[in-house]
C-alpha positions, 0 to 999 in steps of 0.5 A: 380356378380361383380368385382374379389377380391384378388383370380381369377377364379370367380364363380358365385353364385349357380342359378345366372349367373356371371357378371350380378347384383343380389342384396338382398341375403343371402349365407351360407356356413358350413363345417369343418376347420382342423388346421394342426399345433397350433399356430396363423392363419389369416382369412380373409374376402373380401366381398361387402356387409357383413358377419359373420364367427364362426370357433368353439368358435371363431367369426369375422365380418363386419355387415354394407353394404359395396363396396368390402373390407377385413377383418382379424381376428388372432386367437391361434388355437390348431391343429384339426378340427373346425366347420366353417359357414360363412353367407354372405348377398348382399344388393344393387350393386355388390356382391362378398365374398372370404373366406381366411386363412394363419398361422401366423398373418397378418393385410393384404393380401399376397401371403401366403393367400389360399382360405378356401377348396382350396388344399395345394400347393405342 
């Protein structure tokens, strides 16, 4: 319900309508990650307000209320299938979140970044 972030092709919220301000909401969202190869993986965060995501016994956050932003966290992950949640919360202003991932480690977004559920490039 507001600006894009690193990915296009906005969607709205469930029951909203985009770009019209919604504010004091709570998304969650829950599935399942498979890990293809061991090694590093970067996940990544870009919200305006904030979230916390569990993907198996690893966790990451931004807590406080903030204008759109990434956050990153690289964890050494074994190949296989990760519970994942993902609990986002809208406080006042525009609301927008991107739940990303790339192998290896990075403190920044690229191009090797797709959205989580996203089907592999071919």
């Amino acid at each position: 319900t507001g600006s894009g972030a690193n990915f296009g092709g906005d969607a709205t919220f469930p029951g909203f309508t985009i770009n019209v301000d919604e504010n004091n909401f709570v998304t969650e969202a829950t599935g399942t990650i498979t890990i293809p190869s061991s090694g590093f993986w970067t996940f990544g965060v870009n919200s305006d307000d904030g979230f916390s995501v569990s993907l198996g016994a690893n966790t990451f956050s931004y807590p406080s209320p903030r204008g759109p932003g990434d956050t990153f966290a690289t964890f050494n992950l074994a190949a296989g299938d990760y519970a994942v949640r993902l609990v986002f919360y809208e406080c006042g202003g525009g609301s927008e979140v991107e739940f990303f991932a790339a192998a290896g480690s990075y403190s920044g977004f690229n191009a090797a970044f797709r959205l989580v559920g996203e089907p592999p490039a071919l």
